[in-house]
N, CA, C and O atoms as a Tinker XYZ file with bonds, in Angstrom:
   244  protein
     1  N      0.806000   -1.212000    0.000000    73     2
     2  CA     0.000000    0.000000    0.000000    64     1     3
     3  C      0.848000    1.276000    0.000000    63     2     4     5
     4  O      0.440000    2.376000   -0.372000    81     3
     5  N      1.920000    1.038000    0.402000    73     3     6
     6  CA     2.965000    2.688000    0.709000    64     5     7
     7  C      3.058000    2.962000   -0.641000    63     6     8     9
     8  O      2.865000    4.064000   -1.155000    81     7
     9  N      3.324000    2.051000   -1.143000    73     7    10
    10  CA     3.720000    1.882000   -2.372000    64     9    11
    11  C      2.907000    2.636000   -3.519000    63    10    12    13
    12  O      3.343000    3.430000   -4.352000    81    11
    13  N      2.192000    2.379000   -3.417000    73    11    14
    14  CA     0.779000    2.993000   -4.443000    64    13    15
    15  C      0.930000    4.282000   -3.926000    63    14    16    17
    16  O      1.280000    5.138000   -4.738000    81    15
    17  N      0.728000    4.664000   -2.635000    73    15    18
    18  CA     0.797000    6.065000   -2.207000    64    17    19
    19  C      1.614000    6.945000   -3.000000    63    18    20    21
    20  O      1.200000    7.908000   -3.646000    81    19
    21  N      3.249000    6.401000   -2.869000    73    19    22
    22  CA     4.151000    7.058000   -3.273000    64    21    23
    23  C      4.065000    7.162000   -4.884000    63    22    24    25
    24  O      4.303000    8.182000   -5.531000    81    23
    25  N      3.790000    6.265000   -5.255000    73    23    26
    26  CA     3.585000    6.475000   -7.114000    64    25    27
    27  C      2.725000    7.777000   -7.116000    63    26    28    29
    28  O      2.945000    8.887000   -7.601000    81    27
    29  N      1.754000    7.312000   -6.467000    73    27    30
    30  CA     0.779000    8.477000   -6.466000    64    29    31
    31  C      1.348000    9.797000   -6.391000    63    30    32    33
    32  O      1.395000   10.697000   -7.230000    81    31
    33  N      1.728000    9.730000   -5.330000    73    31    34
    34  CA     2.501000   11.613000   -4.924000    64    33    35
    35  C      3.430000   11.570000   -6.302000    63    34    36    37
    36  O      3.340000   12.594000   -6.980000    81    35
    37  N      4.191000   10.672000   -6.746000    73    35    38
    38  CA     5.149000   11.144000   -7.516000    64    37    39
    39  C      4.549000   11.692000   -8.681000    63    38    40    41
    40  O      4.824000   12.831000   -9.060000    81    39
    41  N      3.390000   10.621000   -9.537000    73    39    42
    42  CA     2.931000   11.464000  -10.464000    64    41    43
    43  C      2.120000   12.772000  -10.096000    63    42    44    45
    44  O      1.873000   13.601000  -10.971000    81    43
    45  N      1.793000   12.908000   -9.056000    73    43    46
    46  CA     1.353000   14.336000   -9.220000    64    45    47
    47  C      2.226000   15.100000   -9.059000    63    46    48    49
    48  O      2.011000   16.199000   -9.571000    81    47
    49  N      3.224000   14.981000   -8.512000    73    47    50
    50  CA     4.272000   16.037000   -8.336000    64    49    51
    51  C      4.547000   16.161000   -9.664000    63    50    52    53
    52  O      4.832000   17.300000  -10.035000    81    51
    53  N      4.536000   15.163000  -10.601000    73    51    54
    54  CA     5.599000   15.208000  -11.935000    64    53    55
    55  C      4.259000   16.236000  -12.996000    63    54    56    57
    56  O      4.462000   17.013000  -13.929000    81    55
    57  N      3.225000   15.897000  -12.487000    73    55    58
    58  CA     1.760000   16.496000  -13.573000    64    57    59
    59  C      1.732000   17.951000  -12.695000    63    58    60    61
    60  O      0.888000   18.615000  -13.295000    81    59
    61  N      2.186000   18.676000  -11.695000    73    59    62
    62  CA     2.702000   19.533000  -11.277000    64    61    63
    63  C      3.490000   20.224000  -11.745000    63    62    64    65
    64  O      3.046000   21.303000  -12.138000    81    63
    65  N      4.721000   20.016000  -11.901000    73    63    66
    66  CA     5.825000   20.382000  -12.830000    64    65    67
    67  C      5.582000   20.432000  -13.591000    63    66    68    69
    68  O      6.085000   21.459000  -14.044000    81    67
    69  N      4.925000   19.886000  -14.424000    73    67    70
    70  CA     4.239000   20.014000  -15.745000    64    69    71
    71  C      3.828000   20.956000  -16.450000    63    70    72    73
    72  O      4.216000   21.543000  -17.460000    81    71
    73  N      2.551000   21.038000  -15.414000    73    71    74
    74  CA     1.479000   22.525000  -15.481000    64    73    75
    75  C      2.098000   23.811000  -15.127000    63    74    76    77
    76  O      1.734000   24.815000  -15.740000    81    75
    77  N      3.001000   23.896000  -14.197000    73    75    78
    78  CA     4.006000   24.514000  -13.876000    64    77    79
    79  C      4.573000   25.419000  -15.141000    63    78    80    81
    80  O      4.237000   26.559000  -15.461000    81    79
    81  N      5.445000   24.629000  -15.693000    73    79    82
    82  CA     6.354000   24.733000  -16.791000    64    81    83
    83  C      5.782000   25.161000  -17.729000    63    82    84    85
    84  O      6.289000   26.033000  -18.433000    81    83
    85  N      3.707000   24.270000  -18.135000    73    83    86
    86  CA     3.243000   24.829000  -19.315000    64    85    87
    87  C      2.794000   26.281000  -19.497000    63    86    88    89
    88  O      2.608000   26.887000  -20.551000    81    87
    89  N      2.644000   26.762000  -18.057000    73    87    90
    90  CA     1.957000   28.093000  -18.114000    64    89    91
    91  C      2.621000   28.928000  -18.315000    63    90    92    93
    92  O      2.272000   29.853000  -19.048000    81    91
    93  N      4.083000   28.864000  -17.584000    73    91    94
    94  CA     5.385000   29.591000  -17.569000    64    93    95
    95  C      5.258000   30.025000  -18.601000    63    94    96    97
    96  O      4.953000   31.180000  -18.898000    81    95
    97  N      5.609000   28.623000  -19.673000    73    95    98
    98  CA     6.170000   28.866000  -21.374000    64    97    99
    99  C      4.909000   29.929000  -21.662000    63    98   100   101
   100  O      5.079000   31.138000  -21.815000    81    99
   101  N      3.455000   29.173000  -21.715000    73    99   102
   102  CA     2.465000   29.713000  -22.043000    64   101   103
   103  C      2.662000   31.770000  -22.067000    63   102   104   105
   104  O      2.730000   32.650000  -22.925000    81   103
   105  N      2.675000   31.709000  -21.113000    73   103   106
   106  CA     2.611000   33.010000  -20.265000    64   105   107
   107  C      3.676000   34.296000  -20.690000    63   106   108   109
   108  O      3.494000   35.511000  -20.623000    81   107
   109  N      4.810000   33.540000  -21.133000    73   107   110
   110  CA     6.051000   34.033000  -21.796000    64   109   111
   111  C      5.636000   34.514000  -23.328000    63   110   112   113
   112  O      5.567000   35.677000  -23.725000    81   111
   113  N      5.436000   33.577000  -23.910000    73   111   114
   114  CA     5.254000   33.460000  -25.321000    64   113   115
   115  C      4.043000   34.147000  -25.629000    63   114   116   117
   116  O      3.748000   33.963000  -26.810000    81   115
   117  N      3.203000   34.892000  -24.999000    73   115   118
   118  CA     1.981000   35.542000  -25.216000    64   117   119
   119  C      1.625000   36.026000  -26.119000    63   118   120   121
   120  O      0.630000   35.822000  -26.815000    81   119
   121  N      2.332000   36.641000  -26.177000    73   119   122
   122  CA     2.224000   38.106000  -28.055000    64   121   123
   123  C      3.078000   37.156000  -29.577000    63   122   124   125
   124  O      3.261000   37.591000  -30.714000    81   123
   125  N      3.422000   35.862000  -29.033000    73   123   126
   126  CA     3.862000   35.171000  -30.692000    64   125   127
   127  C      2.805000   34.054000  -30.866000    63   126   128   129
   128  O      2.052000   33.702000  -29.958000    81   127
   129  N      2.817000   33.470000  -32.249000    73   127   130
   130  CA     2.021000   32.518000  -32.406000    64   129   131
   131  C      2.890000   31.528000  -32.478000    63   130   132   133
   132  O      4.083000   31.829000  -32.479000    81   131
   133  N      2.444000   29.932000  -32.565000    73   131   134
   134  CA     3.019000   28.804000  -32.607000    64   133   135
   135  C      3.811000   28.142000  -34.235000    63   134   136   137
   136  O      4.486000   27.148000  -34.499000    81   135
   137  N      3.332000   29.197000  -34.960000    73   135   138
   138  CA     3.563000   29.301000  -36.289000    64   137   139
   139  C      5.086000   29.934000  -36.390000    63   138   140   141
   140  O      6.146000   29.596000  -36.918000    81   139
   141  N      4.617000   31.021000  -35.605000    73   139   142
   142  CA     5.722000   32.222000  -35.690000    64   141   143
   143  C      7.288000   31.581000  -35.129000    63   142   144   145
   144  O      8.463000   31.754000  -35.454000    81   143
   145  N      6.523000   30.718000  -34.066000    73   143   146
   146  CA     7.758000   30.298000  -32.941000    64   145   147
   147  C      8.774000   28.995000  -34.060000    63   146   148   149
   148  O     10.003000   28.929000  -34.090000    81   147
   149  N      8.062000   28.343000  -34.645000    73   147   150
   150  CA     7.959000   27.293000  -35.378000    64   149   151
   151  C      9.474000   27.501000  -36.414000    63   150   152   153
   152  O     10.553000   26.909000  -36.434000    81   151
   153  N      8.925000   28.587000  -37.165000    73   151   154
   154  CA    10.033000   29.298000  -38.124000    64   153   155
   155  C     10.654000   29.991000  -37.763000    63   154   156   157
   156  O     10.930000   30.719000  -38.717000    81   155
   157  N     11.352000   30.462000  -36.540000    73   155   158
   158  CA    12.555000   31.190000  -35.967000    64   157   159
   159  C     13.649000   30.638000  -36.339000    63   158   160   161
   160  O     14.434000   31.319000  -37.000000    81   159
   161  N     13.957000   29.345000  -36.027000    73   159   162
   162  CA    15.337000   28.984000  -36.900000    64   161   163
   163  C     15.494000   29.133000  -38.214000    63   162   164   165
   164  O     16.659000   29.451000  -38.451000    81   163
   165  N     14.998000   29.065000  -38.943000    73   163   166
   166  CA    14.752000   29.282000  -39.943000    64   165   167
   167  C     15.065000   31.034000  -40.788000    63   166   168   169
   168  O     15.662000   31.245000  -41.844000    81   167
   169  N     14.443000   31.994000  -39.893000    73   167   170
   170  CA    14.326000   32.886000  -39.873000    64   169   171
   171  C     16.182000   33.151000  -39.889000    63   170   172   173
   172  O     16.909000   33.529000  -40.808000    81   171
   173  N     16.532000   32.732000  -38.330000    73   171   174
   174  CA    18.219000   33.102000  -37.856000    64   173   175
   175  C     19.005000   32.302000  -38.970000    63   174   176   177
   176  O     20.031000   32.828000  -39.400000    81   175
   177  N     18.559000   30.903000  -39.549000    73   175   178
   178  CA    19.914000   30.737000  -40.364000    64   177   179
   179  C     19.611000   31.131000  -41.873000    63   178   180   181
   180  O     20.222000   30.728000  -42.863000    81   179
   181  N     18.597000   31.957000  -41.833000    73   179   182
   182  CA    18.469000   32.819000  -43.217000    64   181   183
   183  C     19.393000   34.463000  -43.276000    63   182   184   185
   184  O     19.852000   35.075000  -44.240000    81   183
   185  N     19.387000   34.731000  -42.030000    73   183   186
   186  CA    20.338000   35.752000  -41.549000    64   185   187
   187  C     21.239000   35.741000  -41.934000    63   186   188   189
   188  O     21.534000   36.426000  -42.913000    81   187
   189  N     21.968000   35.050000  -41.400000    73   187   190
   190  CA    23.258000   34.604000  -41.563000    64   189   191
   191  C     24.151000   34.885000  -43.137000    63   190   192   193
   192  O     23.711000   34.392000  -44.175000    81   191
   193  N     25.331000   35.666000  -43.124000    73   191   194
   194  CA    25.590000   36.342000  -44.056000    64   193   195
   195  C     26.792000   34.228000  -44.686000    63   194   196   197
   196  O     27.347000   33.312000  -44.078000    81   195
   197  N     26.514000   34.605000  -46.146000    73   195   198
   198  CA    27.000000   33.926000  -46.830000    64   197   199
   199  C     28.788000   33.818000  -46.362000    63   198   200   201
   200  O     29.478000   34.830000  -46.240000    81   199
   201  N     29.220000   32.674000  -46.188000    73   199   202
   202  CA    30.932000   32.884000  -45.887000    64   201   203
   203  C     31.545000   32.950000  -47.684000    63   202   204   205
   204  O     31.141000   32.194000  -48.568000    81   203
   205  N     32.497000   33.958000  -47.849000    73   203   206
   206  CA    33.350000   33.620000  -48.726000    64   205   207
   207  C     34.799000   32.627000  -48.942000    63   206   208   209
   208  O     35.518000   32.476000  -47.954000    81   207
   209  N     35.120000   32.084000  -50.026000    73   207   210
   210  CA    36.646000   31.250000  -49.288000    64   209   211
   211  C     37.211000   32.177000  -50.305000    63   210   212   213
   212  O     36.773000   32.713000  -51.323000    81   211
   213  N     38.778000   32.170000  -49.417000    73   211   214
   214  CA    39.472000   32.913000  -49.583000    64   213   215
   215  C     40.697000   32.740000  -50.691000    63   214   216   217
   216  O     41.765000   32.448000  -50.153000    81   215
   217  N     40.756000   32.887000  -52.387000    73   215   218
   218  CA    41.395000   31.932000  -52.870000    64   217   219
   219  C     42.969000   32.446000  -53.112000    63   218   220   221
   220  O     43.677000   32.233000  -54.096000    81   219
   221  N     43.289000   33.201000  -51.881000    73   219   222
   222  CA    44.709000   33.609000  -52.158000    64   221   223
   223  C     45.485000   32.579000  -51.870000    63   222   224   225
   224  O     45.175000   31.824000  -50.949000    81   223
   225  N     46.882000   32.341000  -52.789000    73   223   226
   226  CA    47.985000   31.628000  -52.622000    64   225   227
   227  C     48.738000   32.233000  -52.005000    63   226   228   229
   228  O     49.044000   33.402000  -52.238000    81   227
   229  N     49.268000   31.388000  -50.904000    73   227   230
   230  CA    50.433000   31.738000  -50.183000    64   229   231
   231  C     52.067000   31.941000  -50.771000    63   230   232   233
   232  O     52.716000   30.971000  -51.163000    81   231
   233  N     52.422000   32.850000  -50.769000    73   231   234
   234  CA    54.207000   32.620000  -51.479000    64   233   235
   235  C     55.024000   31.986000  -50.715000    63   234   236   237
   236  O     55.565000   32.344000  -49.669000    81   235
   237  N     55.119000   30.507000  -51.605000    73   235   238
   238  CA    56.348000   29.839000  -50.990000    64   237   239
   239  C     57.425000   29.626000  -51.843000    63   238   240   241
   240  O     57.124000   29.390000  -53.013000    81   239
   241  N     58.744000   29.652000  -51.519000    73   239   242
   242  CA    59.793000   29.597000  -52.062000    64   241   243
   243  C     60.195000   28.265000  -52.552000    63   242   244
   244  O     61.272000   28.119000  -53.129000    81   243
């Protein structure tokens, strides 16, 4: 029987943390959509300026 108890407390503690965490995020993210959030990487590695290579030869003797 302890036993069951303790499962018990644990999942609620863990469905706690949970709800916790979802509202946080929730609560944070207010003014973006899930769309918006979705394509941010996307967005940053479109940023990202093109690298050039560099095709100078070195002078060696």
């Amino acid at each position: 029987m302890p036993v069951l108890h303790l499962t018990i407390f644990i999942s609620l503690l863990l469905a706690g943390i949970f709800v916790v965490c979802f509202t946080a995020e929730a609560w944070r993210r207010k003014g973006s959509s899930t769309d918006r959030s979705a394509l941010l990487p996307l967005l940053e590695h479109d940023e990202l300026e093109p690298t050039t290579k560099d095709n100078t030869k070195s002078d060696s003797i």
